[in-house]
C-alpha positions, 0 to 999 in steps of 0.5 A, a space after each residue: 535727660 530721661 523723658 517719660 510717658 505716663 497716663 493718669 492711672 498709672 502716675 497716680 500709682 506711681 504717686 503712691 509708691 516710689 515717685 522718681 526724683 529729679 523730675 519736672 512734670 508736663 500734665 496735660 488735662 481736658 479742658 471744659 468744653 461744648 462736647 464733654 460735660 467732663 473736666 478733669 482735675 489736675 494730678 496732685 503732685 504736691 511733694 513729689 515732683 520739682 517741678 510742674 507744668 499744668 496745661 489745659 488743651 484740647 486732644 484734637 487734630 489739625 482738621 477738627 480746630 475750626 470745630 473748636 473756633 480755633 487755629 494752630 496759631 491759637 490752638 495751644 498758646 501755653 507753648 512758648 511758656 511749655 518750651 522755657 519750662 523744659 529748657 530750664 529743667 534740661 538745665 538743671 538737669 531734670 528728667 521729664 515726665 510727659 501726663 495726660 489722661 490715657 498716656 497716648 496722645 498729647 503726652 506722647 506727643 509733647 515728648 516726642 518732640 522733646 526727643 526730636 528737638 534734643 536727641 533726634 530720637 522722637 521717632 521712636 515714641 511715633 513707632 511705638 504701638 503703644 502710641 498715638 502722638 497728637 500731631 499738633 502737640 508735637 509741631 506746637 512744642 517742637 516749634 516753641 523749642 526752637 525759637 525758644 533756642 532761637 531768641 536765647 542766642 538772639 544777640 541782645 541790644 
């Protein structure tokens, strides 16, 4: 499984020409809030990707949550929905394709920790200069992973 960083310029470009196949999507996108009178819309991939995961999340780091009225526990509740997504696509023998709107922080972030928890690589996205992975995006998906593995080996009832 390849897995790939993109910003929203770049994969709307990449929309337009030759858009890679076998993919699943993890879009990231702003949500409305008291700060930004901006929302933006999410990338249309209609026809061009298997499969997407649109999620609205704040980029912000562990120390700024409360400003938000928010924890880690309630920071990011999309997750464990996030980690069943990227198990099935590894299944079915997708790559993934990690979006959010600079390709620097949350995407990088998500897949880092795709790396990390699949081929303990995820170090190279943090050693990339062209990086800036949110750090809680990494621990939130990183951790829904593994106890995604954790109750699908789970002995059942």
């Amino acid at each position: 499984m390849q897995v790939s960083i993109y910003s929203r310029q770049a994969i709307e470009t990449l929309i337009k020409g030759d858009f890679p196949k076998n993919s699943a999507v993890i879009s990231f996108l702003d949500p409305p809030d008291n700060y930004h009178n901006k929302n933006s819309a999410p990338v249309d991939y209609k026809n061009k990707a298997e499969r997407i995961f649109y999620v609205a999340v704040h980029d912000i780091d562990l120390s700024v949550l409360p400003k938000f009225n928010l924890s880690y526990e309630t920071y990011f509740p999309e997750a464990d929905h996030l980690a069943e997504f990227i198990f099935k696509a590894k299944n079915d023998g997708l790559d993934i394709i990690c979006q959010c709107e600079y390709g620097e922080s949350r995407s990088s972030g998500c897949a880092a920790a795709i790396l990390e928890y699949f081929y303990k690589t995820g170090i190279s996205v943090f050693a990339d200069y062209r990086y800036y992975p949110n750090q809680v995006i990494y621990h939130k998906v990183f951790d829904a992973l593994s106890n995604y593995q954790t109750k699908m080996n789970a002995p059942k009832n």
